[in-house]
N, C-alpha and C positions, 0 to 999 in steps of 0.2 A: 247361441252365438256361433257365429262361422267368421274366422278370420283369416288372413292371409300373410305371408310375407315374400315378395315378391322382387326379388335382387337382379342384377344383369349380374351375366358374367362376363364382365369384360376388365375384371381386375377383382383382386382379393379385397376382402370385407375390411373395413375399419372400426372402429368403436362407435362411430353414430349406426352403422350395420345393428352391432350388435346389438344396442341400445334400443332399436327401432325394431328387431326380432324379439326382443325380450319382454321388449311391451305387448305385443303381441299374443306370442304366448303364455303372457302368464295373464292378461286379460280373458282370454280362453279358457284356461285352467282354472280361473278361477271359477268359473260360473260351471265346467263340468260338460266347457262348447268345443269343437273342430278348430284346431288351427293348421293350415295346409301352408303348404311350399311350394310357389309356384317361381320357375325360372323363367324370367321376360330377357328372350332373346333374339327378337325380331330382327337386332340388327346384326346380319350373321358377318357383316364387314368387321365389325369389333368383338363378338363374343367369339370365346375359346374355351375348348373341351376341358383342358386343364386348369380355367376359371372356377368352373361350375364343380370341378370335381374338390378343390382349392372350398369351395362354401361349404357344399355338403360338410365335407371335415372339421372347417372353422364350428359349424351347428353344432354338429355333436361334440365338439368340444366343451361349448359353450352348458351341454346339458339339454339342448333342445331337442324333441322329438317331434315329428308329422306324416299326416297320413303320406299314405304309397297307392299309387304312382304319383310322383310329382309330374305335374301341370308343364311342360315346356311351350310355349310360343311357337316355336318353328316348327310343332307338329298340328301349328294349329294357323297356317298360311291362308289355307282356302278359305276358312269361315272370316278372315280377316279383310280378304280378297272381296270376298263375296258383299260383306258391308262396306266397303270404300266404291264397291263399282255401283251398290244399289243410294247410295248418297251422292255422286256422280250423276247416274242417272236422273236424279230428282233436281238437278242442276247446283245442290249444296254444297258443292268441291269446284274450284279452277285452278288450273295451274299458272306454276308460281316459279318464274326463270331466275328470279333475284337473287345474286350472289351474298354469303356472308359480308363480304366488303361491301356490298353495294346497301345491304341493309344496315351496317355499322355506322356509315355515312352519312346515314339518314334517322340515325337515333334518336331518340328524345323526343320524335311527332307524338303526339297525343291522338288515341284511335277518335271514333266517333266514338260521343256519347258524353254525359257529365262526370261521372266516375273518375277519381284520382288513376293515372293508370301506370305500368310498369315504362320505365323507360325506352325498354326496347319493344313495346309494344307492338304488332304489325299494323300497321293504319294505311297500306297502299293500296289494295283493292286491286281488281284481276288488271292483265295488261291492256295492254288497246288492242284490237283483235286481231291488224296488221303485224304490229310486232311480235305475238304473242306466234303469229302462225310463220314467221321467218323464223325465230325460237326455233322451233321446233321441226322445223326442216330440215335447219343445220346440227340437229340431233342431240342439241344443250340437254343438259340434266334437270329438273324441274322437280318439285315439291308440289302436292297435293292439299290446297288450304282450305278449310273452310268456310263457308262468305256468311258471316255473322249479320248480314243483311237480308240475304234470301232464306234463313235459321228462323230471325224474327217475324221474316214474312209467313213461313209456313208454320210457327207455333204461334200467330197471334202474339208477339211479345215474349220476354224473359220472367213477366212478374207472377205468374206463378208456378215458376219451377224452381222448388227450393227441397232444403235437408235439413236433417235435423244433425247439428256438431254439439260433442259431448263434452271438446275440453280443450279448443281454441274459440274464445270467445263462447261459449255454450250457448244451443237457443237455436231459432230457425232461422236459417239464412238464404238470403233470392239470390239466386245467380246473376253474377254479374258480367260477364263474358267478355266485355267491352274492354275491361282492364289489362286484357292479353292482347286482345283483338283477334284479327283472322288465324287461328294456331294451323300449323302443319298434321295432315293428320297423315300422311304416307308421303313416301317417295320414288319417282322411275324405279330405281337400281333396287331398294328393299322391299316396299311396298307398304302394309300398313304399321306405322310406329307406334311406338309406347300410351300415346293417350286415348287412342280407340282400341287396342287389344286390349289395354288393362279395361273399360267399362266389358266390353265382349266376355272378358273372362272373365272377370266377378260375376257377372249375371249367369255364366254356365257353370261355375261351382257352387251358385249359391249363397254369395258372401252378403253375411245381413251386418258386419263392420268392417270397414275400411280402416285400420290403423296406420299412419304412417305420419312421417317426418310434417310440421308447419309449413315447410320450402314450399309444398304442394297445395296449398289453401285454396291458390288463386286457379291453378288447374283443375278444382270441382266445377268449378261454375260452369266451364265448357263440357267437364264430363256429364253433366248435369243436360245441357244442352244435348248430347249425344243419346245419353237414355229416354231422352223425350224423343229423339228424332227416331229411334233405335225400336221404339216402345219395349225398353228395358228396364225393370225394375230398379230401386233408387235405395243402395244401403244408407246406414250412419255411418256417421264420420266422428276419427277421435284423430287429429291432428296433436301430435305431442310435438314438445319445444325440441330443440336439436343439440348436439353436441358441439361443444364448440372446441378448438384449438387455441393453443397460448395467443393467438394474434387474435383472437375472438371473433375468426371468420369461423362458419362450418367448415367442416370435415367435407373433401372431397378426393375421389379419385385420381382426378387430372392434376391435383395442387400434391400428389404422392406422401399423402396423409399415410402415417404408421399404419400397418395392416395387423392383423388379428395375429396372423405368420408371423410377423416381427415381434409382436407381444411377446407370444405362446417362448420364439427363439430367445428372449430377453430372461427367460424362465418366469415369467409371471402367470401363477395359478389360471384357471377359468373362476373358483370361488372366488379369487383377489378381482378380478376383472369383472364380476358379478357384482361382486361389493360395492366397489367402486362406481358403477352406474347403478345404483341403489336397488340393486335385486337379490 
């Protein structure tokens, strides 16, 4: 077994962190496999030096150990580059002028396909090719999307590209891609984001499981899609349940969820905090 855990640093760690590294690792340990550390920091407008040095710390805190050198993203630009222009090229990428507000406005459309799908699903498809090239004149900002119709076109369909999940819903599951719809896979200003660097990197370390949070179920199915288009090998998947907050939302950064730092400051053990998330 070769596993990962792979954080942004663009804020300190919380208890679903922890939670989701400790599965992790000790999934690893247990069988006598590689668990590595890789920093996803593609988006260098929000990660900070003194995030990433902030994890490290919180890890070893926690008792974790992993291999060295750890894996950063932003030393890994060009190979990221290089698949977003050769998916480009193959016409599976257009861009995509659509403001946050302009897609909030329009939420709730149901992509194509019969699949119950997320609400904010993308279901617009490219521009019209006048407006899209006035866009872009006047030097608007733009995303790089996928077109889950030219995908189907070139893989002959989604029905048989599937994985084997270990412990959300266990058993072999078909991607369903339809339920996001067209995702962003890079943007002008950063270039390629979190859901084509992470299949790119697991496929260059080696990773034969994926362990990470349920939130992400629905983005295999695209990453799925990628490793077909990629011709990149296809880990397992152990999606565990998530942490939740007294209001029984997830744990998240933007919502300024207690950090590992505030823990630690509150004088609460790593054993106590171990405990407690049943490790």
């Amino acid at each position: 077994m070769i596993t990962r855990f792979a954080p942004s640093p663009t804020g300190g760690l919380h208890k679903g962190h922890a939670f989701s590294a400790l599965t992790a690792w000790t999934a690893a340990r247990a069988v006598d496999g590689r668990f590595l550390l890789r920093i996803e920091d593609t988006d260098f407008t929000r990660c900070r030096p003194e995030h990433e040095a902030a994890i490290l710390d919180d890890l070893s805190w926690l008792g974790l150990d992993w291999e060295v050198p750890v894996r950063r993203q932003s030393d890994h630009r060009a190979e990221y580059a290089a698949a977003l222009e050769g998916l480009r090229d193959r016409g599976l990428l257009y861009r995509c002028f659509r403001t946050r507000k302009e897609l909030m406005a329009t939420a709730g459309v149901a992509p194509h396909g019969d699949d119950p799908a997320d609400p904010h699903a993308f279901a617009h498809g490219p521009h019209d090719p006048v407006e899209e090239a006035g866009r872009l004149a006047r030097g608007e900002a733009f995303a790089w999307r996928l077109s889950l119709d030219r995908a189907r076109e070139v893989l002959g369909g989604f029905d048989a590209l599937t994985w084997v999940e270990e412990t959300h819903r266990p058993g072999l599951h078909t991607a369903r891609p339809e339920r996001l719809g067209d995702m962003v896979l890079g943007r002008k200003d950063i270039g390629a984001g979190y859901v084509l660097a992470a299949v790119i990197d697991d496929a260059a370390q080696g990773v034969t499981h994926v362990i990470r949070g349920e939130d992400l179920v629905e983005v295999t199915s695209v990453q799925r899609v990628l490793q077909a288009l990629l011709d990149l090998p296809t880990p397992v998947y152990r999606h565990h349940p998530l942490i939740l907050g007294r209001d029984g939302r997830r744990l998240a950064k933007r919502d300024r969820s207690a950090t590992l730092a505030d823990i630690r400051a509150s004088g609460v053990s790593a054993a106590d905090l171990r405990a407690e998330l049943g490790f």
